[in-house]
C-alpha positions in Angstrom: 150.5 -124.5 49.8 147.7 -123.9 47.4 148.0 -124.3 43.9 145.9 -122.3 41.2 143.6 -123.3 38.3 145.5 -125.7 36.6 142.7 -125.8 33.1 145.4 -123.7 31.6 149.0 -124.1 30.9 149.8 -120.5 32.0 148.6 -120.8 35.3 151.0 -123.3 36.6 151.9 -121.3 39.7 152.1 -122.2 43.1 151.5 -119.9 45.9 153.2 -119.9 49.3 152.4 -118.5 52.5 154.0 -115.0 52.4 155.7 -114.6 55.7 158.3 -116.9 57.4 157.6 -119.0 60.0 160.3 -117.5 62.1 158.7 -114.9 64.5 162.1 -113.0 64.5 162.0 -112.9 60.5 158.3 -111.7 60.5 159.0 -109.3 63.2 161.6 -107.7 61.6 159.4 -107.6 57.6 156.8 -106.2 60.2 158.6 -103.2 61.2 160.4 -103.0 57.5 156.7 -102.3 56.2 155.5 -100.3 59.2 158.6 -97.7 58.2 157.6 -98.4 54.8 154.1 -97.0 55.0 155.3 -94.1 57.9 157.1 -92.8 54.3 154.1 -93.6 51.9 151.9 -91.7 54.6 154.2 -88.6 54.7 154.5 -88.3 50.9 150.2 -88.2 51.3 150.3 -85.6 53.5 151.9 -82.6 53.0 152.8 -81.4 48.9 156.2 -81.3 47.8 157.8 -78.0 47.2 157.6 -75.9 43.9 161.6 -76.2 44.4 161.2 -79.9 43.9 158.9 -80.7 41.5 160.7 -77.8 39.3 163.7 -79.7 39.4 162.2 -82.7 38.4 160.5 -81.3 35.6 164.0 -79.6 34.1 165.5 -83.2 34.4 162.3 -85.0 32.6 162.9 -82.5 29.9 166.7 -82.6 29.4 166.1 -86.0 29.4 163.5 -85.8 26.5 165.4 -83.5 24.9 168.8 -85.7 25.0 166.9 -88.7 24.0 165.7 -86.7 20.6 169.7 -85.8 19.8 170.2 -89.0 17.8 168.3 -89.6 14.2 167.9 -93.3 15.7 167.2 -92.8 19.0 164.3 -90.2 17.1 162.8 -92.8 14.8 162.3 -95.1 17.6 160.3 -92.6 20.1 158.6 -92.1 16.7 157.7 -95.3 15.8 157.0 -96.1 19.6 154.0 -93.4 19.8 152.8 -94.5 16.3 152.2 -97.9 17.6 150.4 -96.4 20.6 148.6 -95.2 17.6 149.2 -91.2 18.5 152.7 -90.5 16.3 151.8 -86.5 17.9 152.3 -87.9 21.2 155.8 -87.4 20.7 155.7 -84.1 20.3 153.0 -83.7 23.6 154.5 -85.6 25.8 156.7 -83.0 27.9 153.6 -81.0 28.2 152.6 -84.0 30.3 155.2 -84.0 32.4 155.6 -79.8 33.0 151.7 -79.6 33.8 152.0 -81.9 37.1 151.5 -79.6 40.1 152.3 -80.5 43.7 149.1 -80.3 44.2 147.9 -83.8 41.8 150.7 -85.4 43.5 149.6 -85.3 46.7 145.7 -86.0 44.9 147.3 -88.8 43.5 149.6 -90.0 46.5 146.2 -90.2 48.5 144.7 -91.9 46.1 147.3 -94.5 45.5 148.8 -95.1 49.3 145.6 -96.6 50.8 146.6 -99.3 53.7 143.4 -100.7 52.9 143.8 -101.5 49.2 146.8 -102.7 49.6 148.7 -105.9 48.7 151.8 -106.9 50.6 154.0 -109.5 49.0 157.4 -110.7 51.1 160.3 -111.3 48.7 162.3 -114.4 50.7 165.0 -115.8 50.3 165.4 -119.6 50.8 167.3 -119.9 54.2 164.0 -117.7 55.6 160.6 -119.4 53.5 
């Protein structure tokens, strides 16, 4: 166990070794993440459909347009953007969402799922740390 900079009162943390000392346990998170990044791998390699991505696009927008019915539920999107400090980005932001093509996703997807740049944190619970 290490602990970090202690100078301020935010950075009380302590760090633990990630992975269980139980080589079943670490075994088993091993092939977890190996099936993981067999998924994260596919989604980089091929583009999803135009029958996909179109119905995600008409749910983003029924969703926008749903969340727009109320004068409350209005005023806050409103007042959200204005604090952004871009009140028209309310009115922009479906274009957002309809101008994503399968082909920036996959861009994006091999951009993002890099084995290499990655940071792997195990979640355990106490009967495994």
């Amino acid at each position: 166990t290490r602990r970090q900079d202690h100078r301020h009162p935010w950075n009380r943390t302590r760090v633990q070794n990630a992975a269980p000392d139980d080589a079943e346990a670490t075994g088993q998170l091993r092939e977890e993440q190996a099936a993981i990044w067999k998924e994260l791998n596919a989604i980089a390699a091929e583009e999803v459909t135009v029958d996909e991505l179109t119905k995600v696009k008409n749910k983003s927008e029924s969703i926008m347009v749903f969340a727009e019915m109320s004068l409350l539920d209005k005023a806050m999107n409103l007042a959200y953007y204005e604090l952004l400090g871009d009140a028209n980005g309310l009115n922009t932001e479906i274009d957002k969402y309809l101008a994503v093509t399968p082909q920036g996703i996959l861009q994006a997807a091999k951009n993002t799922f890099v084995k290499e740049q990655c940071s792997t944190l195990f979640y355990l619970n106490a009967k495994d740390a």
